[in-house]
N, CA, C and O atoms as a GROMACS GRO file, in nm:
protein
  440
    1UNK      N    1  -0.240  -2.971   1.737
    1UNK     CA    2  -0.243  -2.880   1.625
    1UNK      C    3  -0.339  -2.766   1.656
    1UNK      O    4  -0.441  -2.776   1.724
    2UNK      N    5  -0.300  -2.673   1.607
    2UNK     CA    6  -0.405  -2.536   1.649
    2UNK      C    7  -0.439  -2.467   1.562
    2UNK      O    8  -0.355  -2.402   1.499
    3UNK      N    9  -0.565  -2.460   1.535
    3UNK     CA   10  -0.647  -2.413   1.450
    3UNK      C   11  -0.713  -2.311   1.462
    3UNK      O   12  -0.808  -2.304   1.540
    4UNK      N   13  -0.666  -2.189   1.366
    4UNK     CA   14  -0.716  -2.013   1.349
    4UNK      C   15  -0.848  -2.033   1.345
    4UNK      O   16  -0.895  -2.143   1.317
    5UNK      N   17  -0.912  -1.939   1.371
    5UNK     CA   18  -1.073  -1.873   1.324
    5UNK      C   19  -0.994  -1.794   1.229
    5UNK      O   20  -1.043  -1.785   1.116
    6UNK      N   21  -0.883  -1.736   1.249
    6UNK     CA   22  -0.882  -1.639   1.109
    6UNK      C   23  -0.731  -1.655   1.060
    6UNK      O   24  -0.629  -1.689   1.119
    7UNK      N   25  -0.755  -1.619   0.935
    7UNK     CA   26  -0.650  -1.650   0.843
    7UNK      C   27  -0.634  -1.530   0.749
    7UNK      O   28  -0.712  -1.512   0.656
    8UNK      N   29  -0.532  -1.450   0.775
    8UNK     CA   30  -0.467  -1.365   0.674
    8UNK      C   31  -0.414  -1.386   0.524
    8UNK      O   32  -0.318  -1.458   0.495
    9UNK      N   33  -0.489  -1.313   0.434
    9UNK     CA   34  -0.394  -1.289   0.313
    9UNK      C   35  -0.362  -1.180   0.288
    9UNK      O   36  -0.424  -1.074   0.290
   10UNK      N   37  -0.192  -1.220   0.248
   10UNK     CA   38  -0.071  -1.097   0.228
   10UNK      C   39  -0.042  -1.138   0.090
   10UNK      O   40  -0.053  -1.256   0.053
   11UNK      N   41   0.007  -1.014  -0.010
   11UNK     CA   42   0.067  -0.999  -0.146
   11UNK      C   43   0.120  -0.928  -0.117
   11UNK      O   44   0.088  -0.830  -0.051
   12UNK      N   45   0.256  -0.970  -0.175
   12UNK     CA   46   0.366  -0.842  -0.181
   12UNK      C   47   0.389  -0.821  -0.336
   12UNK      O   48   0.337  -0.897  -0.417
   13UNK      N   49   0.454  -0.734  -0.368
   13UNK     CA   50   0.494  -0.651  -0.495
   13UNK      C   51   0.547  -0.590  -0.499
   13UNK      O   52   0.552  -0.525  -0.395
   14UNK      N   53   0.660  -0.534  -0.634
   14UNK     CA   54   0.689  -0.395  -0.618
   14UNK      C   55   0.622  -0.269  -0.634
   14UNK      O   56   0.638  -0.162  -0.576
   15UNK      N   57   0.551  -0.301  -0.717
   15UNK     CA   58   0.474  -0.176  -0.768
   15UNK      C   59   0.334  -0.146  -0.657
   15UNK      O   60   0.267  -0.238  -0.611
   16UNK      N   61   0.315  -0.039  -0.636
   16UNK     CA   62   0.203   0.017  -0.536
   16UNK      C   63   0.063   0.000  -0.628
   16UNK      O   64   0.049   0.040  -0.744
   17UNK      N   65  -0.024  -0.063  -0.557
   17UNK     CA   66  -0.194  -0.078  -0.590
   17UNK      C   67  -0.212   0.081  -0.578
   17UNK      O   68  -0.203   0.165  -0.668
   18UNK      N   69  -0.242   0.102  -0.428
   18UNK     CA   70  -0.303   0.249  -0.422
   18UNK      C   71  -0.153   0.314  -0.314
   18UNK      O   72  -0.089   0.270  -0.219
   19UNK      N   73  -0.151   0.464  -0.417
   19UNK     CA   74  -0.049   0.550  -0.313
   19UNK      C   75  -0.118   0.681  -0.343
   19UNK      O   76  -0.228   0.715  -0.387
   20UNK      N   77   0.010   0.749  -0.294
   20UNK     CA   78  -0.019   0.876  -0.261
   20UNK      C   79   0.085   0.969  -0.352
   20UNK      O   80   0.074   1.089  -0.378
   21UNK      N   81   0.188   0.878  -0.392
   21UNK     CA   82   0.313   0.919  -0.464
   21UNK      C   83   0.334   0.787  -0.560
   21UNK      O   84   0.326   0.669  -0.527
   22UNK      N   85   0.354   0.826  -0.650
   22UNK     CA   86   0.379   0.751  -0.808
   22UNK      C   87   0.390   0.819  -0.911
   22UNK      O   88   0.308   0.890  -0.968
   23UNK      N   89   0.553   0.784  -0.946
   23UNK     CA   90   0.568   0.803  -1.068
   23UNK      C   91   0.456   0.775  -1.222
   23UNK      O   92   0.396   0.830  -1.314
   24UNK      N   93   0.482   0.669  -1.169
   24UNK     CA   94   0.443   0.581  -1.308
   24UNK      C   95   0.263   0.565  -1.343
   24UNK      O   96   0.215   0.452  -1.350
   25UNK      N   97   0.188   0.668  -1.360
   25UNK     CA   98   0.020   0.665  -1.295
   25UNK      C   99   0.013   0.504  -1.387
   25UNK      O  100  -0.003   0.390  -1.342
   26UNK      N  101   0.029   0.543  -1.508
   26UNK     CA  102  -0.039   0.428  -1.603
   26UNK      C  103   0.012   0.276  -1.528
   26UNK      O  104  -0.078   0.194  -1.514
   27UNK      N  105   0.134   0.240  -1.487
   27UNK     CA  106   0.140   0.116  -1.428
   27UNK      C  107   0.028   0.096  -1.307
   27UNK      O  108  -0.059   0.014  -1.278
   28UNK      N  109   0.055   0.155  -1.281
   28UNK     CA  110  -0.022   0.194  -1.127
   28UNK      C  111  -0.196   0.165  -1.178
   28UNK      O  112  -0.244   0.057  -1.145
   29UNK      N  113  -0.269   0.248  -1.246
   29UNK     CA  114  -0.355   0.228  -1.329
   29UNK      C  115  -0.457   0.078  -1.352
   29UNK      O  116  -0.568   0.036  -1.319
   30UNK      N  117  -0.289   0.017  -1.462
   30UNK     CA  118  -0.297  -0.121  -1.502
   30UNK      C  119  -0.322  -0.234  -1.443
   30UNK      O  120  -0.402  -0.324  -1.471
   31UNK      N  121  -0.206  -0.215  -1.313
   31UNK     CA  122  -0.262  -0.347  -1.143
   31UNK      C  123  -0.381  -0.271  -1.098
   31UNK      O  124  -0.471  -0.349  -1.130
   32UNK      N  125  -0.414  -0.213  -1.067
   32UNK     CA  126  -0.553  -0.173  -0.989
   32UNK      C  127  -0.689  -0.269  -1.085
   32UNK      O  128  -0.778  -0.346  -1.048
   33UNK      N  129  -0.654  -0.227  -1.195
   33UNK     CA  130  -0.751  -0.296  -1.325
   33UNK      C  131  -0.718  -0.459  -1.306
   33UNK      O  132  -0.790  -0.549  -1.260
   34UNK      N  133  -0.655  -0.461  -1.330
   34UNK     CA  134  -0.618  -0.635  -1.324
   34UNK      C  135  -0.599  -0.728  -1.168
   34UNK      O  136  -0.628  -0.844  -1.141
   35UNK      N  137  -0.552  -0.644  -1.106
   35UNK     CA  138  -0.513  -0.729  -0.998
   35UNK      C  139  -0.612  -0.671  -0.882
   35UNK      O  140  -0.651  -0.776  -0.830
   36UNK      N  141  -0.654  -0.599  -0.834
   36UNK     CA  142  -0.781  -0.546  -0.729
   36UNK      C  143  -0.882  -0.604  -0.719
   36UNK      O  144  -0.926  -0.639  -0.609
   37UNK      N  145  -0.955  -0.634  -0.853
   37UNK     CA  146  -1.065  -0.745  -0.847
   37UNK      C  147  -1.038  -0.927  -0.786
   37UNK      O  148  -1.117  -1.015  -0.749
   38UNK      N  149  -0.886  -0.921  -0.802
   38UNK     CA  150  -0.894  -1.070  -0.764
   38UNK      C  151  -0.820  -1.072  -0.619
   38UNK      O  152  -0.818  -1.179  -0.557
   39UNK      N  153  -0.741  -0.919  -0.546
   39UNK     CA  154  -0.758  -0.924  -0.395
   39UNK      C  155  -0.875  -0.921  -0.319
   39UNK      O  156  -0.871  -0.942  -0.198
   40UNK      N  157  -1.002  -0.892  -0.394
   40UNK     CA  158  -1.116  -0.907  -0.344
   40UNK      C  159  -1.163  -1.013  -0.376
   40UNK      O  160  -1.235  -1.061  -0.289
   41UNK      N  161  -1.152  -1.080  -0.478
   41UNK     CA  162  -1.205  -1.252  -0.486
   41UNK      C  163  -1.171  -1.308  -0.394
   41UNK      O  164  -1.256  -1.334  -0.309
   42UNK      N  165  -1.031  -1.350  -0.371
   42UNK     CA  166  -0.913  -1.434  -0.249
   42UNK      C  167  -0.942  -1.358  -0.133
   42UNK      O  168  -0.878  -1.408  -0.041
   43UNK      N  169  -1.025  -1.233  -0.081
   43UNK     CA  170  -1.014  -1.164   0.057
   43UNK      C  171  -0.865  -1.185   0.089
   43UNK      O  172  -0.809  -1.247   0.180
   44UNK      N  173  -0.829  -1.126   0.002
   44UNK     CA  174  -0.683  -1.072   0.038
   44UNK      C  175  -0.660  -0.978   0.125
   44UNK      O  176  -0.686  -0.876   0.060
   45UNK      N  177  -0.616  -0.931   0.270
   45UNK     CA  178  -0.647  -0.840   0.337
   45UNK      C  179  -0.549  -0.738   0.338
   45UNK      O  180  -0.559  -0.620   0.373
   46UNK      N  181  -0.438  -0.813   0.288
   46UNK     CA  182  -0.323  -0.673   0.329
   46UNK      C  183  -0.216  -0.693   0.190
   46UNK      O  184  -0.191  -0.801   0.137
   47UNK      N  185  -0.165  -0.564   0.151
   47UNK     CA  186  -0.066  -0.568   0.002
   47UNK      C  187   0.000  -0.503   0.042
   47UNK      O  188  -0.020  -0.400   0.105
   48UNK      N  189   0.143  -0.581  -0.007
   48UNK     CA  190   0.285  -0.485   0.060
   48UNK      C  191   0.352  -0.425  -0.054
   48UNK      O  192   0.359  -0.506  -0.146
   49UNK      N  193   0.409  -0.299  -0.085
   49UNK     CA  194   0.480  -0.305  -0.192
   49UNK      C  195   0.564  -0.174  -0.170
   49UNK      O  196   0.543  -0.082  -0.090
   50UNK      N  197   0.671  -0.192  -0.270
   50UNK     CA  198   0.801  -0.093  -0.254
   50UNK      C  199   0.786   0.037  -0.366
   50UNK      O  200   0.679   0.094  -0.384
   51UNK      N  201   0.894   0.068  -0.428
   51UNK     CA  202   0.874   0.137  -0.544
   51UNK      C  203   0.889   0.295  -0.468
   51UNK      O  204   0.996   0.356  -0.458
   52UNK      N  205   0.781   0.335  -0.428
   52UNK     CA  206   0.784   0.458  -0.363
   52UNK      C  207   0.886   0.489  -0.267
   52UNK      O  208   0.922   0.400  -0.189
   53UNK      N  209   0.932   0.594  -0.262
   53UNK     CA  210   1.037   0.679  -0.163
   53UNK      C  211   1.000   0.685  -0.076
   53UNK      O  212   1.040   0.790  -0.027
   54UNK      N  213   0.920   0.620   0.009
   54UNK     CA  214   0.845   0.735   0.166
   54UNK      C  215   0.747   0.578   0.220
   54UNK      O  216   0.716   0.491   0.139
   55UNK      N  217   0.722   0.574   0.325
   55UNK     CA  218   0.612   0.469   0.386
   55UNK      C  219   0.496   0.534   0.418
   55UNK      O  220   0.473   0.636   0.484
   56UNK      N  221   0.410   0.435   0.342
   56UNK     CA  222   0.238   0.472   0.362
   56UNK      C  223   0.146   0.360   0.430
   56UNK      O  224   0.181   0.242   0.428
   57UNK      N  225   0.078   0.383   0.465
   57UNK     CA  226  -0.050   0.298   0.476
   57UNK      C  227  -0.181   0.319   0.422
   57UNK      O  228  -0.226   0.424   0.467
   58UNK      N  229  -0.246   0.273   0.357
   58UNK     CA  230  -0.379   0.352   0.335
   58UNK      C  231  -0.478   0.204   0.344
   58UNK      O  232  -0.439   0.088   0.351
   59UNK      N  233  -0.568   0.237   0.342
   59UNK     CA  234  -0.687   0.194   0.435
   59UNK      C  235  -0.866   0.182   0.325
   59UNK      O  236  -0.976   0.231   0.352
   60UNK      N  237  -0.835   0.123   0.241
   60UNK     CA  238  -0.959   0.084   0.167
   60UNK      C  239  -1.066  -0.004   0.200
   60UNK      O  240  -1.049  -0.125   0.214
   61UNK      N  241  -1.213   0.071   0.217
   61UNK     CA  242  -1.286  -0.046   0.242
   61UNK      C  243  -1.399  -0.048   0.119
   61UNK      O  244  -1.441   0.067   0.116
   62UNK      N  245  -1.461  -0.117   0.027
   62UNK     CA  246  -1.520  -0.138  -0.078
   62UNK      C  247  -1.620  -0.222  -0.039
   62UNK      O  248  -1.584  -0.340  -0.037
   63UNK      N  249  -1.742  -0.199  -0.006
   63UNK     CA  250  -1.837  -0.333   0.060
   63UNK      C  251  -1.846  -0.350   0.184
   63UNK      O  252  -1.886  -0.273   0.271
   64UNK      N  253  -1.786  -0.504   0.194
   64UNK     CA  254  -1.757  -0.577   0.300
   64UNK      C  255  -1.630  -0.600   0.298
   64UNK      O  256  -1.592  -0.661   0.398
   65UNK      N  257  -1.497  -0.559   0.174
   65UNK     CA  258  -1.444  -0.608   0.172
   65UNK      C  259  -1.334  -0.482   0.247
   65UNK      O  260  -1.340  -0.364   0.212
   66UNK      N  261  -1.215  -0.544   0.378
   66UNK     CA  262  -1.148  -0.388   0.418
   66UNK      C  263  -0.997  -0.431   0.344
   66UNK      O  264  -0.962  -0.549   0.347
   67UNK      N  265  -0.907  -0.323   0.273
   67UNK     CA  266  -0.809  -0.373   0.189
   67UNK      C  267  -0.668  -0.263   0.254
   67UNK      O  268  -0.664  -0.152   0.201
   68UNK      N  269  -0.558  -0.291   0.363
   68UNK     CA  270  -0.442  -0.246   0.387
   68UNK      C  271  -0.379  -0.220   0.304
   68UNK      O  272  -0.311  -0.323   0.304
   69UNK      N  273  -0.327  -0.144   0.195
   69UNK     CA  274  -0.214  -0.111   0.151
   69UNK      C  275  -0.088  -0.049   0.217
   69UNK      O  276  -0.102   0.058   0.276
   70UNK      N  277   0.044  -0.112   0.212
   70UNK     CA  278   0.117  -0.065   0.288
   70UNK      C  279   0.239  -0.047   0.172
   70UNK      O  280   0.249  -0.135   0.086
   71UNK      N  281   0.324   0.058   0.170
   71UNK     CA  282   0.447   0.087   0.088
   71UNK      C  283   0.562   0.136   0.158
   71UNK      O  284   0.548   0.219   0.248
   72UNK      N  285   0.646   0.104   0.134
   72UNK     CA  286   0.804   0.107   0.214
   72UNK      C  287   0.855   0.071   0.160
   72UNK      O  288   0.901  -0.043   0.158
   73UNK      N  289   0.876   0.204   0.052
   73UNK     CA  290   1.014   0.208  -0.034
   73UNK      C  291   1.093   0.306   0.015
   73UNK      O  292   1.162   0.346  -0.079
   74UNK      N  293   1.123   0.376   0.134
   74UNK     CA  294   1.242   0.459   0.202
   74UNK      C  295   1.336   0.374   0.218
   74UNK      O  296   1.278   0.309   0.305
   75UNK      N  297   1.441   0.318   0.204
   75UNK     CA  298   1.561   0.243   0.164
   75UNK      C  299   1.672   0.341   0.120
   75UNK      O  300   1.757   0.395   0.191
   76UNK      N  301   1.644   0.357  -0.055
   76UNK     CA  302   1.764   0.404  -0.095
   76UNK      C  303   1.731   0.588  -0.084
   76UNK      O  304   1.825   0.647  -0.032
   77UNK      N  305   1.643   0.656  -0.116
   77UNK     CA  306   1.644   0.825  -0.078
   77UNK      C  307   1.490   0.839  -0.023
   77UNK      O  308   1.434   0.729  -0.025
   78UNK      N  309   1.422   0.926   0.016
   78UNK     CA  310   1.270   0.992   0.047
   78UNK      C  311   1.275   1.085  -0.040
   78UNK      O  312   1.370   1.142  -0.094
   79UNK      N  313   1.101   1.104  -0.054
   79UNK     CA  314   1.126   1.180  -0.137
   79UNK      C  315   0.933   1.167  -0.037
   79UNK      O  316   0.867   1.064  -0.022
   80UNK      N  317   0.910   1.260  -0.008
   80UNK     CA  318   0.792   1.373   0.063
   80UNK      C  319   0.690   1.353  -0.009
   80UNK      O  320   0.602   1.324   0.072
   81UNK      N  321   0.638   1.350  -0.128
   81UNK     CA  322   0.524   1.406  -0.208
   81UNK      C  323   0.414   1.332  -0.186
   81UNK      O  324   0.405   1.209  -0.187
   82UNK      N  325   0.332   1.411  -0.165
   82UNK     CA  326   0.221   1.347  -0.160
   82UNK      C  327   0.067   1.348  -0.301
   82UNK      O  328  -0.053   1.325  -0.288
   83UNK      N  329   0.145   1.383  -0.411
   83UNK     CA  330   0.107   1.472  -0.592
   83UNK      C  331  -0.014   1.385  -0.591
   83UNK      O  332  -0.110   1.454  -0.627
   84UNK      N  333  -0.054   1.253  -0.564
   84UNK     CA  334  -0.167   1.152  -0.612
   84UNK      C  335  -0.250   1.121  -0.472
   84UNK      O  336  -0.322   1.022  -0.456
   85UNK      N  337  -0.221   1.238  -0.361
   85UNK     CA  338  -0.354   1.217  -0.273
   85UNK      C  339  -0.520   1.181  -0.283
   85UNK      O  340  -0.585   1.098  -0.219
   86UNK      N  341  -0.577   1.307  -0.423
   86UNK     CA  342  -0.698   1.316  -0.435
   86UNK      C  343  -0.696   1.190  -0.568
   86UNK      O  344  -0.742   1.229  -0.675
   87UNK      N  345  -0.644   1.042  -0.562
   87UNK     CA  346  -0.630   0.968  -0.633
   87UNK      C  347  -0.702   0.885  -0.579
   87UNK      O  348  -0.764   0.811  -0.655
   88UNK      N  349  -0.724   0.863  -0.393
   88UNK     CA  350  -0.733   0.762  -0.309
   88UNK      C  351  -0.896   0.804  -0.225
   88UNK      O  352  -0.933   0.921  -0.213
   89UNK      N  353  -0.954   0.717  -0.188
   89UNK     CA  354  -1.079   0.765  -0.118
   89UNK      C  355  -1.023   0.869  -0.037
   89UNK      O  356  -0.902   0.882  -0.019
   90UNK      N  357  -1.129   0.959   0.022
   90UNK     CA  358  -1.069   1.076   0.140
   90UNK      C  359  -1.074   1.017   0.294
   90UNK      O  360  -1.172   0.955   0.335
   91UNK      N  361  -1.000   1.034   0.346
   91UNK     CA  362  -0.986   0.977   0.464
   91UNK      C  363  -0.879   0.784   0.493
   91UNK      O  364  -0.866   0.696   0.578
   92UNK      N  365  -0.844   0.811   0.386
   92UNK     CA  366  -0.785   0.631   0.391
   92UNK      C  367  -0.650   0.663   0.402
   92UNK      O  368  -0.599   0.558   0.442
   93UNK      N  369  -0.542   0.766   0.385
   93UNK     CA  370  -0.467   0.747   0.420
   93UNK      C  371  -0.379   0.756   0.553
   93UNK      O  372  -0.336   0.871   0.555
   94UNK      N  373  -0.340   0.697   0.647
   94UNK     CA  374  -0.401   0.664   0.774
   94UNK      C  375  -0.229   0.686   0.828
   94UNK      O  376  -0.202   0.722   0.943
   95UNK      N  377  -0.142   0.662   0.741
   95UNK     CA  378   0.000   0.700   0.757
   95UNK      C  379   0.054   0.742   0.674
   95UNK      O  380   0.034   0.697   0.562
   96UNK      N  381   0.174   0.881   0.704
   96UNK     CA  382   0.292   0.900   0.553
   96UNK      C  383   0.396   0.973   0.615
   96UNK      O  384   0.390   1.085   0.666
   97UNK      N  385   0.507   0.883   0.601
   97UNK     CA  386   0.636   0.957   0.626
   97UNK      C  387   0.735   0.976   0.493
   97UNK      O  388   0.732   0.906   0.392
   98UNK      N  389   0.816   1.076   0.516
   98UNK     CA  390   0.866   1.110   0.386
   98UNK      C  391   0.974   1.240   0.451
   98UNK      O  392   0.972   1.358   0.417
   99UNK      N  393   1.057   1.181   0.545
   99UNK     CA  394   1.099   1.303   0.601
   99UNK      C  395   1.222   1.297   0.512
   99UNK      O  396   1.254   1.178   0.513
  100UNK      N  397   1.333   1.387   0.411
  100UNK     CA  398   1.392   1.350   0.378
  100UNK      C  399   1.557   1.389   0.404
  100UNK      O  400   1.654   1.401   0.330
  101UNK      N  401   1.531   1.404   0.572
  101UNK     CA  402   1.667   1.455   0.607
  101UNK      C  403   1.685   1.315   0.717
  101UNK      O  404   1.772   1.344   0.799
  102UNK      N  405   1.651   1.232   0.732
  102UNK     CA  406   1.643   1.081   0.791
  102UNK      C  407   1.610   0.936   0.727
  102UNK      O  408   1.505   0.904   0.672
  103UNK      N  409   1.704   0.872   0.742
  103UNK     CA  410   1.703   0.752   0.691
  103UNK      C  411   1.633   0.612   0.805
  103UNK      O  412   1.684   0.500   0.806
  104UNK      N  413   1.546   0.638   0.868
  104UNK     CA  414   1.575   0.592   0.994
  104UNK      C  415   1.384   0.513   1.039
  104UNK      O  416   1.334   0.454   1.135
  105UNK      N  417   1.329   0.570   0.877
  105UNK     CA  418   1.223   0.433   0.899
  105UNK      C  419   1.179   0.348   0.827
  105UNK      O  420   1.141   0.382   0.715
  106UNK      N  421   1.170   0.203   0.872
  106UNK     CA  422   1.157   0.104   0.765
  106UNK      C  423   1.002   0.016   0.847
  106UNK      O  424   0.978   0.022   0.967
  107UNK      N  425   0.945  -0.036   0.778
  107UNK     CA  426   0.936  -0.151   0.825
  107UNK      C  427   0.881  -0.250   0.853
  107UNK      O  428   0.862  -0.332   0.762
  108UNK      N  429   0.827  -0.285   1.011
  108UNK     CA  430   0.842  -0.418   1.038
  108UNK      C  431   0.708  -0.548   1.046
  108UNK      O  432   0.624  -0.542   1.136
  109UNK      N  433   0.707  -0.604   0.993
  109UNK     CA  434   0.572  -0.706   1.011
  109UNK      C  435   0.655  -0.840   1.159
  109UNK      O  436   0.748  -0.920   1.168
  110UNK      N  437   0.547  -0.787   1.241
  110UNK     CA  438   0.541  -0.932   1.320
  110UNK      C  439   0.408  -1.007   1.301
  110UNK      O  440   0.391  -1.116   1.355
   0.00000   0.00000   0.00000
């Protein structure tokens, strides 16, 4: 049997913790309030979620604690915007595609 030194925690969702593009601020808002404090209880390290048109990564560190957000909702259209940048620390967003004449990135966790 083989035993990690380290052990990952992943949450997925639909709705985005932290983006760069969101409709919906107040949902968006609501999980940050409720659910952020307890990815930092569990050292949750990485949150996956859809919703958004375009793939992001952004890159939160609070403490000691470092927090991946990743979104990849390019599927059904893109859509570019980046309207809720100055929403997110400066410097955390670390990827953003949103090209919307290509359907051609998704993706992949190994």
């Amino acid at each position: 049997m083989c035993v990690c030194a380290f052990q990952s925690k992943l949450l997925t969702c639909v709705w985005p913790l932290s983006c760069v593009f969101h409709r919906n601020a107040w949902t968006t808002e609501c999980l940050v309030n409720k659910l952020r404090p307890l990815l930092k209880k569990y050292n949750v390290s990485a949150y996956f979620s859809g919703h958004d048109h375009n793939l992001q990564h952004i890159q939160v560190e609070e403490g000691d604690h470092k927090m991946d957000y990743f979104v990849t909702g390019s599927a059904n259209y893109i859509d570019p915007s980046q309207k809720n940048l100055n929403k997110i620390p400066p410097g955390s967003l670390l990827f953003h595609w949103g090209d919307p004449f290509s359907l051609e990135h998704f993706l992949t966790l190994t």
